[in-house]
N, C-alpha and C positions, 0 to 999 in steps of 0.2 A: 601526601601533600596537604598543607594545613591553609585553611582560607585564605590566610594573608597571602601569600604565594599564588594560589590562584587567582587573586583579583589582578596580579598584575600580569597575567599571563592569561588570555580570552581564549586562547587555541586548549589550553587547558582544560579552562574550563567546560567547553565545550566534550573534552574527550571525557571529562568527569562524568556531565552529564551523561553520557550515552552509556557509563556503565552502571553508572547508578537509579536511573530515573525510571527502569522497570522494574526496581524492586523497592527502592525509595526514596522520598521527594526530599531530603534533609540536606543536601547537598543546594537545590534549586532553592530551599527557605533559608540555607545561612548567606546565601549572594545576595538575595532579596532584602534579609535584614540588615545586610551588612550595608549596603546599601542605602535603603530605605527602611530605616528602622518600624515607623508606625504603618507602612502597607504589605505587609505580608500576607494579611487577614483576609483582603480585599483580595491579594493577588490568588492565593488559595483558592477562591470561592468562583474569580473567572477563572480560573483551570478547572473546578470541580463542575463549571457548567460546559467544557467544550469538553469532560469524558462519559458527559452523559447522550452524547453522538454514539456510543458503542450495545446503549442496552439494547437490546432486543426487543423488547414490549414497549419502546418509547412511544407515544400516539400522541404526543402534542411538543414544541420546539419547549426548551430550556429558555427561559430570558432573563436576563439579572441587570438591572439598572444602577451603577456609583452614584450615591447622592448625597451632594452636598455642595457646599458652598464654594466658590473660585477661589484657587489654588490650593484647597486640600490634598492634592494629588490624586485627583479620580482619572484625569488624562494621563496622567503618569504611569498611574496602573498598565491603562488600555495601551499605550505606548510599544508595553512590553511584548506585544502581540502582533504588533506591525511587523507589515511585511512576511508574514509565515504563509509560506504554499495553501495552509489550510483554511486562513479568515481571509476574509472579505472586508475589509476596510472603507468604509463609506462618509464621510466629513456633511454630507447635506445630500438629503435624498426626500421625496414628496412621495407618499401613500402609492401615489398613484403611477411610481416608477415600477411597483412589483409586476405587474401588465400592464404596458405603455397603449393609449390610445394616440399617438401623436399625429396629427394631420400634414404635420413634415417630411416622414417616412411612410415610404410606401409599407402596404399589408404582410407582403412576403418577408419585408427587410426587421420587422419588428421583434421578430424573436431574438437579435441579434442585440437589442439595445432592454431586452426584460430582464428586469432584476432578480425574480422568483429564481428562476435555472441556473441562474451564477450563486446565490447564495445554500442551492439544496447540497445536503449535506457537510456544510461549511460553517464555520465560526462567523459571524457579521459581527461585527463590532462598529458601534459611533460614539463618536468622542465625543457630540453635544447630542441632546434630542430638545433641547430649549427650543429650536423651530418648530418641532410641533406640538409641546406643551403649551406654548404661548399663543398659540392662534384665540382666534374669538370662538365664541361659543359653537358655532352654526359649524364650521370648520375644523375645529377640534372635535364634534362629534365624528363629521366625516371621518377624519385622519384614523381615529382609536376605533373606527368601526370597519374601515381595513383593516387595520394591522390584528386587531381581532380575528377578522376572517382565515387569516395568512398563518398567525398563530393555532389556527386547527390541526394545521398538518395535511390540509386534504387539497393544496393547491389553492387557487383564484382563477374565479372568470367574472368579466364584466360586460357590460352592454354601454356600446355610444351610438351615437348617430353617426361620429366618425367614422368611424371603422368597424364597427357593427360588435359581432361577439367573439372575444376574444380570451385567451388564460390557460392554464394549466389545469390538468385534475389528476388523482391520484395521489400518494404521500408523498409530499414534498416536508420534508423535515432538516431542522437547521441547529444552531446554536448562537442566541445572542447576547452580546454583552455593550453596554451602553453605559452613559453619563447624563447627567443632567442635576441643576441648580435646585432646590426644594422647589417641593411641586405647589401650584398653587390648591386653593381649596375647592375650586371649582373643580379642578384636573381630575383630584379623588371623588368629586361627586359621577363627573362623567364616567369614569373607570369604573365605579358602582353600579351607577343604571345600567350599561353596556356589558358588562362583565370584565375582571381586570386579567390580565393575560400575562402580569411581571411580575418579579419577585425585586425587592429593593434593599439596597442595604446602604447604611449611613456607614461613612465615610468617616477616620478617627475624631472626636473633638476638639476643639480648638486649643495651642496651648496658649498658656499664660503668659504676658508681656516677656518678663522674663526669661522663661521658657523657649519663644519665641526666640529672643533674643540671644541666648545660649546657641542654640539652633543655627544662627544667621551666618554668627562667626564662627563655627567649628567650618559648613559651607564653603565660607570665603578662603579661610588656610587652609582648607583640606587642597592635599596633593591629585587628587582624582575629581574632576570635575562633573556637573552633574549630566551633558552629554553622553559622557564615558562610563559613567553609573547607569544612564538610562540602556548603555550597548552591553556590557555585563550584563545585565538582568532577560534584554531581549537574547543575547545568546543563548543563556541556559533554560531559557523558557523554551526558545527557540526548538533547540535539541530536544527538551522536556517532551513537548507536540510530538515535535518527528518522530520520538523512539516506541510514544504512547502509541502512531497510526502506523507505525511500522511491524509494532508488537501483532496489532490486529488484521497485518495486509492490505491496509489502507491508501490506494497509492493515489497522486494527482497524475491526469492526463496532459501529458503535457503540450499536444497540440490543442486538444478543448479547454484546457484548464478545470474539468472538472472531475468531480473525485469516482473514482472506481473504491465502491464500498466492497470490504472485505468482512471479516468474523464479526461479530456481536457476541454481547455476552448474556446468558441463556441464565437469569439471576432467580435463586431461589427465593422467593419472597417468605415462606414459612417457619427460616429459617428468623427471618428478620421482624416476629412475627412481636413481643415483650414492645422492641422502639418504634414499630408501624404504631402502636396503639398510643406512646407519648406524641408521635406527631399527628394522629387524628385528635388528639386532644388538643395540640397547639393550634391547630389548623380551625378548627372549630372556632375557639375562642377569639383568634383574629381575624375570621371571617365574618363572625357577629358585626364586633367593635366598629368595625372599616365598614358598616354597610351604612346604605346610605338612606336618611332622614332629614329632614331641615325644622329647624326649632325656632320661634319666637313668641318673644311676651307679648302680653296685650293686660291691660288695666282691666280688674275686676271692680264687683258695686262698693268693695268696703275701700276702694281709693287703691288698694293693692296691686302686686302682677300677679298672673297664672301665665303657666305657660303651654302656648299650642303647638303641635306638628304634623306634618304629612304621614299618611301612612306610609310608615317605613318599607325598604325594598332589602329583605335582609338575603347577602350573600349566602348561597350555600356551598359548603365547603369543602364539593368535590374537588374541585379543579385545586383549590388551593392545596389540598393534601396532597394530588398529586405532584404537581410541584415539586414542593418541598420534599418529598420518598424520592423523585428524582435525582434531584441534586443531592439529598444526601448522600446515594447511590454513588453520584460523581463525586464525590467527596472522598469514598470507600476505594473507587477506582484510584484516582491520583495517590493515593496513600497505600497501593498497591494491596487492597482489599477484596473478595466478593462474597464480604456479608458485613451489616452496618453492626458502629459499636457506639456506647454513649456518647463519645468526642461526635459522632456525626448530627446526632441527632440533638445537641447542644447547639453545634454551628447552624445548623436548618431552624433551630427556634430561633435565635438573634436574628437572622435575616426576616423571617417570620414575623418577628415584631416590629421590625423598620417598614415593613409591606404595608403602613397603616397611617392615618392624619397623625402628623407631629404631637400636636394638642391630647388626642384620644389615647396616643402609643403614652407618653408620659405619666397619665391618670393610669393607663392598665399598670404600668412597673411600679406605679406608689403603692397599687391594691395589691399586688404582687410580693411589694417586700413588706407590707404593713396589712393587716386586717380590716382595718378599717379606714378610710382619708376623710378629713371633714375642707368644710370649703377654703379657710386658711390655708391650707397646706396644698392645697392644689393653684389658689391664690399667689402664695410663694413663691410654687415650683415654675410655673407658666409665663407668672410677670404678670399675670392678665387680674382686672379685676373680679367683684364678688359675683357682678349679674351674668359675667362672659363665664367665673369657673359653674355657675346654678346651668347656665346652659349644654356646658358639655355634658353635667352630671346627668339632666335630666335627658338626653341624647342616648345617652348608654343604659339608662333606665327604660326607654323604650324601646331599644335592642334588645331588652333583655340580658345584658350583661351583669349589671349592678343593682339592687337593692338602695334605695334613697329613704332617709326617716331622718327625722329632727325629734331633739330632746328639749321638749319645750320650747313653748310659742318664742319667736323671736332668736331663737340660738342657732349655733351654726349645725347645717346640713352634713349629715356622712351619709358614706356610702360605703358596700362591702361587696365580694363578689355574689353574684345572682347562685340560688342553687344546681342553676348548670353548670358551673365553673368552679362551686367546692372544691373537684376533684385535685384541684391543682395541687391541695392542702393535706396532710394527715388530720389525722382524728383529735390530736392536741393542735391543731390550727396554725402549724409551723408548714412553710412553702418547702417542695419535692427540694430534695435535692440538686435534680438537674434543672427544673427551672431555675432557682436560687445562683447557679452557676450562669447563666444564659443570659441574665439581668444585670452578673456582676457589673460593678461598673470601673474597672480597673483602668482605665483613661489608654487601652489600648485599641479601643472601638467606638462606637458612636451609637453602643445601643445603652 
C-alpha cells in the first residue's frame, strides 16, 4: 500500500501502524511529512521523550519545550498526542496544582483533585506554558522552584497553614512535552540560578514571503483539509504509543486511569560508551555558555567604557548530560534501537544548543563554523549593535567559554573558542564532523 492510498483511508493507516511501528517509525515519518512537511523533526523528538518512560535507570522525568514563535506549529505538533490513553493533557495548570492545598476541599477529598498521581508514569503534555513564563519576578521564581522540585523524580510535599503537610514521596517519574513563545531573558536568568530542568528546541524558521505564500495556496486547494491532517497524524501516532506500551506490557487502568508499569529496558550504557563522550562534550559547552552572569559598562578615567560583572553562577553539567543520554536513548528506542548511533547523538546536540539564550546560542554556531568572529559579524548576525555584540562577547569570556583580544588600539574585538572547547576542532582547526552536521542550517530546523 503506497502513502497516497493510506492518506485516504485512516483505518489503514492505523493497521499499518501497528505492523510497522515496533520495528520501524518510517511509516509514522512519511504521514507526518506528507502532511506536515517542516514538523517531523519536532514530532520525532516528542515521541523520543515519551520512550524514555521505558529505561530502567531513568532518575529524573524527560522534559522537552517547542519554542517558538505563534503559528509555527508547536501546537500542532502537541495536537498529535491528544487524547492517547497515555498523556495527560493540561491547557492551564498553576505549580501549585501538583499537591493541592485548597481551602474548598476537604483533607481526605484532596488526593482526588492532585496532579502529581494523575501524571506519574505518563506523557504531560501543555500546549502553552507562557502562564508561567510570564509572571513577575517573585512568582516566577516560585512556579520554576516547584516545577524543579517535581522534576527530581522523588515526588513533592508541602507545608500551609491550610491544610497543614501534604504530597507524595517516593519516584514519581513522568514524561513532558510542552510549548511556549521565546523565553524572556530574565526566564533564562532564573532557570540559571535555580537549576534548568528542560531541554528546548526551536521550532523550523521562518519561511520567506514568498515561500510563505506558496504555502498558503497549495493549503487552500489541497483536497485534505488541515483538520483531517491534524486526525491522520494523531492516528498513527496514536497506534505509534500503543504498540510501543504494549511492546513493554504497559497497560492503563481503566477504572483508575492510571498506568500499570510493565518491562523496562535494562540499557547497556558501555556499549554506548565513543557517543556518551560526544555528548559530555556538548553538554559541557552549553552548560558554560547558558550560565548565568550579568554584565555592564561603567565609564573609566581616560573618558572610556570598561566593563563590570557579577560573579558568575556557572552551570554544572551533570544534569544536562543526563538529559540529553536520555533522550538520545529515546531517540534509539522510537527508531527501534538499544544502543545509540551518530544520527542520535547529532539530534541531542541541536536540541542542546536551542536549551540556551537566543543571543549567546547564535555567537556559540558563528565560533563553531568559523574560528574566529570579530564584533562585525556578530553585529550582522544579531541585528544588535557594537556595545550590546562587546557585551555578549565579554559574558562568555567570563564563562570561560571564549578567548577575547583586539589587534590594535581602536579595531575590532574577536573572539575564538576558550581552550576548554578546542576539543570541538582537529588539529588543522576544521569543526568535528558531527558537530558541523548539528549546526547545519538546512532551513529544515531552527537550530
Amino acid at each position: 500500500m503506497n502513502k497516497k492510498s493510506m492518506m485516504n483511508k485512516p483505518t489503514s493507516v492505523e493497521e499499518e501502524a501497528k505492523k510497522s511501528i515496533a520495528g520501524d517509525i518510517e511509516t509514522v515519518q512519511e504521514i507526518v511529512e506528507e502532511n506536515f512537511p517542516r514538523l517531523w523533526e519536532a514530532t520525532d523528538a516528542c515521541l523520543s521523550v515519551c520512550a524514555t518512560l521505558f529505561l530502567s535507570d531513568l532518575a529524573n522525568p524527560v522534559g522537552l519545550n517547542l519554542l517558538g514563535p505563534p503559528g509555527c506549529g508547536k501546537t500542532t505538533v502537541l495536537s498529535f498526542f491528544y487524547d492517547i490513553p497515555y498523556c495527560y493533557k493540561t491547557d492551564h495548570f498553576t505549580p501549585a496544582s501538583f499537591v493541592s492545598h485548597s481551602v474548598n476541599v476537604k483533607k481526605k477529598d484532596l488526593p482526588k483533585i492532585d496532579m502529581l498521581p494523575k501524571i506519574k508514569d505518563k506523557i504531560m503534555i501543555i500546549p502553552e506554558l507562557a502562564p508561567i513564563f510570564s509572571k513577575r519576578k517573585e512568582y516566577l521564581e516560585e512556579n520554576i522552584g516547584v516545577l524543579i522540585r517535581v522534576f527530581d523524580g522523588q515526588g513533592f510535599q508541602s507545608d500551609t497553614g491550610a491544610q497543614g503537610r501534604r504530597g507524595y514521596s517516593g519516584e514519581h517519574l513522568f514524561a513532558w512535552i510542552g510549548a511556549t513563545t521565546p523565553l524572556p531573558y530574565r526566564v533564562w536568568q532564573t532557570m540559571g540560578k535555580l537549576g534548568s530542568r528542560w531541554l528546548f528546541m526551536l521550532m523550523p524558521k521562518e519561511l520567506t514571503i514568498e515561500e510563505q505564500g506558496d504555502l498558503e495556496v497549495e493549503e487552500l486547494i489541497n483536497n485534505v483539509s488541515y483538520k483531517d491532517k491534524v486526525k491522520q497524524c494523531k492516528q498513527v501516532i496514536g497506534s505509534c504509543l500503543s504498540v510501543l506500551f504494549e511492546k513493554y506490557g504497559w497497560k492503563i487502568d481503566k477504572e483508575s486511569g492510571k498506568v500499570k508499569v510493565g518491562k523496562k529496558i535494562d540499557w547497556d550504557r558501555h556499549a554506548d560508551k565513543e557517543h556518551i563522550c560526544s555528548i559530555v562534550s556538548v553538554a559541557q559547552l552549553v552548560a558554560r555558555a547558558r550560565s548565568t552572569v550579568s554584565i555592564w559598562r561603567e565609564k573609566n578615567r581616560d573618558d572610556g567604557e570598561t566593563y563590570s560583572y557579577t560573579q558568575p553562577i556557572k552551570e554544572v553539567p551533570s544534569r544536562l548530560k543526563s538529559l540529553l543520554y536520555n533522550l538520545a536513548r529515546g531517540h534509539a528506542i522510537i527508531h527501534d534501537r538499544k544502543e545509540l548511533n551518530e544520527g542520535d547523538v547529532v539530534f541531542v546536540s541541536k536540541i542542546a544548543l536551542s536549551s540556551m539564550q537566543d543571543d549567546r546560542r547564535e555567537v556559540i554556531k558563528l565560533l563553531l563554523r568559523e574560528e574566529t568572529v570579530d564584533t562585525n559579524k556578530i553585529c550582522d548576525t544579531l541585528s544588535v549593535d557594537d556595545r550590546t555584540a562587546r557585551s555578549i562577547m565579554k559574558a562568555l569570556e567570563v564563562l570561560g567559554v571564549v578567548n577575547v583580544y583586539e589587534e590594535g588600539r581602536g579595531s575590532q574585538y574577536h573572539i575564538e573558542l576558550s581552550d576548554d572547547f578546542k576539543n570541538f576542532r582537529d588539529d588543522t582547526g576544521s569543526l568535528s564532523g558531527l558537530m558541523m552536521e548539528a549546526i547545519e542550517d538546512d532551513g529544515k530546523n531552527g537550530i
